[in-house]
Every structure is written in structure tokens, then in C-alpha cells.
C-alpha positions as CSV (number, residue, x, y, z in Angstrom):
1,X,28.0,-19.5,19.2
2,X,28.0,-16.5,21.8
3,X,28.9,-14.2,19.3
4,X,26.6,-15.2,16.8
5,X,23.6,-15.0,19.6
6,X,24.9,-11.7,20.5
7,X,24.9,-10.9,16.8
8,X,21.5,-12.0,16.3
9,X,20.4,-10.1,19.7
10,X,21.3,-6.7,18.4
11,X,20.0,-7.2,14.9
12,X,16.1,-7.5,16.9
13,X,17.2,-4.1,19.2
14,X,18.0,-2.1,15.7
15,X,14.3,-3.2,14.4
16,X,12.8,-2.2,17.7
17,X,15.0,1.1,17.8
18,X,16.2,1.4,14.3
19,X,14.3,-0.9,11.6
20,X,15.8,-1.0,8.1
21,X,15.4,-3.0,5.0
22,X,19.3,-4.2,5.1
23,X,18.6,-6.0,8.5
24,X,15.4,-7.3,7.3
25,X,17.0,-8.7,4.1
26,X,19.8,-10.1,6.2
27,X,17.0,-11.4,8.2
28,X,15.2,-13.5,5.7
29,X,18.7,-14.7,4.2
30,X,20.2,-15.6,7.8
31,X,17.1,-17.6,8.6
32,X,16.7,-19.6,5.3
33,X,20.2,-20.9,6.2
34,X,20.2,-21.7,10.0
35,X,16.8,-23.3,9.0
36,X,18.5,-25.6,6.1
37,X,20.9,-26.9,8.1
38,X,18.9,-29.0,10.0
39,X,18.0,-31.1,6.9
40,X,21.8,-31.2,6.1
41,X,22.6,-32.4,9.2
42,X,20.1,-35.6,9.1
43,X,17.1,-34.1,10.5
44,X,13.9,-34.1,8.8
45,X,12.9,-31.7,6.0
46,X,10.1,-30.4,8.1
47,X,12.6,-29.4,10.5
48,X,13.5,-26.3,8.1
49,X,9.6,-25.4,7.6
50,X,9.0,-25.1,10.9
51,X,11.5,-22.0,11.2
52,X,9.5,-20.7,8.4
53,X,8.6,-17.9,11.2
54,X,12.0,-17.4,11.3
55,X,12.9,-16.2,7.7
56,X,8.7,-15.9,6.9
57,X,8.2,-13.0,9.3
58,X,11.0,-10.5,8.4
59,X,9.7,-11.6,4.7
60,X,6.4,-10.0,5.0
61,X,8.2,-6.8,6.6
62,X,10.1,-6.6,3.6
63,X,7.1,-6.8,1.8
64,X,4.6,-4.1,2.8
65,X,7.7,-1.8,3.2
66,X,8.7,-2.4,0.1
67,X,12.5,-3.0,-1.4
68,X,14.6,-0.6,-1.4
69,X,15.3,0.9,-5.1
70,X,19.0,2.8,-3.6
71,X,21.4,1.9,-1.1
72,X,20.4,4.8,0.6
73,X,16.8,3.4,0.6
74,X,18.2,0.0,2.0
75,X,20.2,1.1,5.4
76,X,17.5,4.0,5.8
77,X,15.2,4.0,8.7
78,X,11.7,2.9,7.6
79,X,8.6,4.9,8.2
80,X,5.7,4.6,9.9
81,X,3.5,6.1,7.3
82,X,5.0,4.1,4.4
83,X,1.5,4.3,1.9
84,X,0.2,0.8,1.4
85,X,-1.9,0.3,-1.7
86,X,-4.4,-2.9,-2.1
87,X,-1.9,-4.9,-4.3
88,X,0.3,-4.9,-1.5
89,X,-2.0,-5.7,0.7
90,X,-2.9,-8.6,-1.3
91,X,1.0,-10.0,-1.8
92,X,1.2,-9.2,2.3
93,X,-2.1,-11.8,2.8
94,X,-0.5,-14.2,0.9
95,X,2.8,-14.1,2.3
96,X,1.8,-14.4,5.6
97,X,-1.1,-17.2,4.6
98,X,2.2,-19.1,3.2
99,X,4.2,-18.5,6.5
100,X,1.4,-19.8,8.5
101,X,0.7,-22.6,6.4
102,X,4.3,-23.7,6.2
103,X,4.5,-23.3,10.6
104,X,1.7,-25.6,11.1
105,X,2.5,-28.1,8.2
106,X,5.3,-28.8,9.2
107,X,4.7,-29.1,12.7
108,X,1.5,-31.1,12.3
109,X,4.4,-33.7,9.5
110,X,6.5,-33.8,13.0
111,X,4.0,-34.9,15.0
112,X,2.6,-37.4,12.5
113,X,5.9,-38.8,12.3
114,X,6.5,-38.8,16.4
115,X,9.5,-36.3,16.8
116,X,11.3,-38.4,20.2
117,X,11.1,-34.0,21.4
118,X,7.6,-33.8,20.8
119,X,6.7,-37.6,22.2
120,X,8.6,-36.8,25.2
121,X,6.9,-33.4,26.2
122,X,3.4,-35.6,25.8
123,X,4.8,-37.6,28.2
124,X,5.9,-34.8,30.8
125,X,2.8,-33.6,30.3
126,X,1.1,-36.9,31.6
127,X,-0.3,-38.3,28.6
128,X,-0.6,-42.1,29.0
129,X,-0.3,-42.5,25.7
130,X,1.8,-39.8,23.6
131,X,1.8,-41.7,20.3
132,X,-1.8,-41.1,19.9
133,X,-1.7,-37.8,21.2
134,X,1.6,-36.6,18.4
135,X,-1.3,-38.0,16.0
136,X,-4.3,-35.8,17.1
137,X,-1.9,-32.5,17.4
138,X,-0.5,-33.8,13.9
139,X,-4.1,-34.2,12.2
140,X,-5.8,-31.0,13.8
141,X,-2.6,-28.6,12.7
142,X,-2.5,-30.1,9.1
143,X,-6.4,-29.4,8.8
144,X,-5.0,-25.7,10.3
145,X,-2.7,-25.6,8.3
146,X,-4.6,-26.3,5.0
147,X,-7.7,-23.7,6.1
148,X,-4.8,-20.8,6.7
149,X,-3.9,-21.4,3.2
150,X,-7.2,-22.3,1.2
151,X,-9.4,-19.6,2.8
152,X,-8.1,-18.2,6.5
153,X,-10.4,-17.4,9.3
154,X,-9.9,-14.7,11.7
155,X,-11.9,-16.7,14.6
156,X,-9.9,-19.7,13.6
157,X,-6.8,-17.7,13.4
158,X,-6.8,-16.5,17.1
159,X,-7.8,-20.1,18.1
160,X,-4.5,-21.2,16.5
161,X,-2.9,-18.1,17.9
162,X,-3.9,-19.3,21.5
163,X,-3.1,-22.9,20.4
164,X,0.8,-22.2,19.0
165,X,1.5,-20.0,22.6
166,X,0.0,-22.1,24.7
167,X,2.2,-25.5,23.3
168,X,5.5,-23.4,22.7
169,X,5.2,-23.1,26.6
170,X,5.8,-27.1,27.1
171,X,9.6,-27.3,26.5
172,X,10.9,-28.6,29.8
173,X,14.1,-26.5,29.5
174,X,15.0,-23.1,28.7
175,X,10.8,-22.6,28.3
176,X,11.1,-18.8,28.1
177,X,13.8,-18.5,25.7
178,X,12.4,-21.5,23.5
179,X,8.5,-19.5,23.7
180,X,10.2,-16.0,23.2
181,X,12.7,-17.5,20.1
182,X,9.4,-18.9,18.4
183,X,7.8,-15.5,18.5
184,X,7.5,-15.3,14.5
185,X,5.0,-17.9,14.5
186,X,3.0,-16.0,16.4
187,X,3.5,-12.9,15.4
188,X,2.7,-14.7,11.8
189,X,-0.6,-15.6,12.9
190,X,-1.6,-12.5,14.2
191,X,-0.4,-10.4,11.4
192,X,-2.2,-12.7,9.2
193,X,-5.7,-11.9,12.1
194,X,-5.0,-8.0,11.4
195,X,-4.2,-7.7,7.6
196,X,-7.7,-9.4,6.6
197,X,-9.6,-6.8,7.3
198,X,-7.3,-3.9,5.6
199,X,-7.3,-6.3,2.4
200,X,-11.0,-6.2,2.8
201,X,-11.1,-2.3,2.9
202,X,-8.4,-2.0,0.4
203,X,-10.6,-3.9,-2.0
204,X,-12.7,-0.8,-3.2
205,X,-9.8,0.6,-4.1
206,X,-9.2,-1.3,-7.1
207,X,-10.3,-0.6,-10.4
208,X,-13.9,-2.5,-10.5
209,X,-16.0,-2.2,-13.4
210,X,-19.4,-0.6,-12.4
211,X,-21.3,-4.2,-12.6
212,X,-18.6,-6.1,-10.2
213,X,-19.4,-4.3,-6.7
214,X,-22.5,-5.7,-5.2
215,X,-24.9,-2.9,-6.2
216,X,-23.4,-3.0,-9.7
217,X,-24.4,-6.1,-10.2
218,X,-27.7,-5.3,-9.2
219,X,-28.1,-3.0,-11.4
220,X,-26.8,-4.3,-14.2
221,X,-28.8,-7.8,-14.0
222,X,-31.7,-5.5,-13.3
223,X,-31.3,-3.5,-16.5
224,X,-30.9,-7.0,-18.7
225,X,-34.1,-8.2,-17.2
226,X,-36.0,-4.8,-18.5
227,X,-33.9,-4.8,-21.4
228,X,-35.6,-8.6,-22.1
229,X,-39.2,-7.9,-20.8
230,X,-38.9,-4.9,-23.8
231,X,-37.9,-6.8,-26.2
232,X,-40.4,-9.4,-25.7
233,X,-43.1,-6.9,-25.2
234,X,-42.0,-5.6,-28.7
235,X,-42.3,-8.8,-30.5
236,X,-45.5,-9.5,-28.5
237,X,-47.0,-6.3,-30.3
238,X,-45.5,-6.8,-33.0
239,X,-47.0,-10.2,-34.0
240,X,-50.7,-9.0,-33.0
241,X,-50.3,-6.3,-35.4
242,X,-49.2,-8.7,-38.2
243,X,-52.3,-10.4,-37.0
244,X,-54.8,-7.7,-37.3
245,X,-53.7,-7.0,-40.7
């Protein structure tokens, strides 16, 4: 186990000093497995959604970077300025509204289901009766979880950013490792708070036909209302014509 922390140590130093795809990929692949073991082992399935920061987070790297078409491309350092268009943008949103969707799910399913770890920290924490509280944590993070997913909110997204630090910080032992080894949930959130807006700006980008933007459409429903008026105004004339004669 040392080695494999120290492993996983300097694989988050190289994408601080040195990011590349290959770690990233590793990443993703790395995280899907630690994360499955838990169900193999007896635990519940939700156990292995609830790392979905873990293998979610380096996922969405991947994906606004974009895969690597050469080996060269894969070990390579990745840029800064790496060109984003709105399609990626788009695949990036949902990614991250899976990720997040996933995180609280799962961790709402635990709760629902009272997790001894989870009923025990209600406890410390000097709830009289930590059943009921699992339940309300359970119920509010599924509802979360369901609004991430369905249509996400940035003021709800920082209230569940504030939310998922805040609890993370309740684990009796170890607290700053267990807060600082959740950090892709958070991070997950708050990427999800900052790439709303760039999908929003990115939108115009796409190829809209003239009567899809909001002025378009103005337009064009305006010019269809003339267009009828005329015509109706041309039959009106007509038939008092065919009446004079």
C-alpha cells in the first residue's frame, strides 16, 4: 500500500508540474478499478459511484483537452491555450453533470440506506437521532442530485459546493487527508459552476439558422404575420371587386 500511495502522490505532482493525457487516461482507468472493488468485496454498489470524482474528474480533463491522435500527442505536455469549440463544451457540461449526478446519488442511496460510517458521524456530531438525519441528507442530495442532471443551477451548484466541503470535514479520523482525497467532488461541482457560462457563450457559435436566435425569430414570425395580413387584404379586395362587377 505505501508504494501504491506514493505512486498515486506523484501522478497528482506531474499534473500540477507536468499534465499529460497518458496520466489522465491512467487516471480514469486506475480509478474505475479501486472504485469497483468495493462492490467486489461486499460493499454496496453505491460505494463505487461515490468515487465517481475519482475517475469522473480526470474524465472531463481528458475531455476538453481532447485524445491524443499519436503517442507523441499522449505523453506530451498539454497546453493552456488548447482551442475549445462549443461541441466540446457541450460533451464537457455533460460529463461533469453525470459526475456530479453520480457523487450525490450515490451518497444520498448511502444515506437512505444508513451506512454504520455515515450513522456514526451523525452521532459524533450530536444528533439524537441519526437515522432520521441519514434520511434528510439522503432525500435533499437525491433531489441534488437529480437537478445537477435534469437542468443544473449555478446558485444551487455553489450551495452544494459549500454543502459537499463542509460534510467531507466530519470524518473523525484522518479529516484532512479524507477532505483533501475527496477533492474531485468538489472540484466536479465547481467545474460544472464555471463551464455554464462558456457553454452559454459558445452557443452563438453554432450554426443557427437565421429564425432560431431570439431576434430571428422575431423577425421571422413578424414577416408571416404581414405575409398573412397581405394575403387576406388581397382576397378582401378581391371579392369586392367580384362584387362590383
Amino acid at each position: 500500500m505505501p508504494w501504491l500511495g506514493t505512486f498515486d502522490i506523484l501522478l497528482g505532482v506531474s499534473l500540477l508540474l507536468f499534465p499529460t493525457r497518458a496520466v489522465l487516461f491512467w487516471l480514469i482507468v486506475w480509478g474505475t478499478i479501486t472504485a469497483m472493488l468495493r462492490p467486489l468485496s461486499g460493499e454496496p454498489f453505491a460505494e463505487a459511484l461515490e468515487r465517481a470524482g475519482n475517475y469522473g474528474t480526470p474524465l472531463a480533463l481528458l475531455t476538453i483537452c481532447g485524445e491524443g491522435h499519436t503517442l507523441k500527442e499522449w505523453f506530451s505536455r498539454i497546453k493552456a491555450d488548447i482551442p475549445v469549440t462549443a461541441e466540446t463544451w457541450k460533451k464537457l457540461l455533460r460529463c461533469l453533470q453525470v459526475v456530479v449526478f453520480m457523487r450525490l446519488a450515490s451518497h444520498g442511496w448511502l444515506n437512505l440506506i444508513g451506512k454504520p460510517g455515515l450513522l456514526a458521524q451523525y452521532a459524533t456530531l450530536g444528533f439524537t437521532n441519526p437515522v432520521f438525519a441519514a434520511r434528510a441528507a439522503g432525500v435533499f442530495e437525491l433531489l441534488a442530485a437529480v437537478s445537477t442532471l435534469v437542468r443544473p443551477i449555478r446558485p444551487l451548484l455553489l450551495i452544494l459546493l459549500v454543502w459537499k466541503v463542509a460534510t467531507e470535514l466530519f470524518y473523525p479520523q484522518w479529516e484532512v487527508f479524507e477532505w483533501i482525497e475527496r477533492g474531485g467532488s468538489y472540484g466536479a461541482i465547481l467545474a460544472l459552476w464555471f463551464t455554464l457560462p462558456a457553454v452559454k457563450r459558445s452557443i452563438p457559435k453554432l450554426a443557427l439558422k437565421p429564425e432560431q436566435s431570439k431576434p430571428g425569430r422575431r423577425r421571422f414570425y413578424l414577416n408571416r404575420v404581414r405575409r398573412a395580413f397581405s394575403i387576406q387584404l388581397t382576397r378582401t379586395n378581391f371579392s369586392n371587386d367580384l362584387a362590383e362587377r
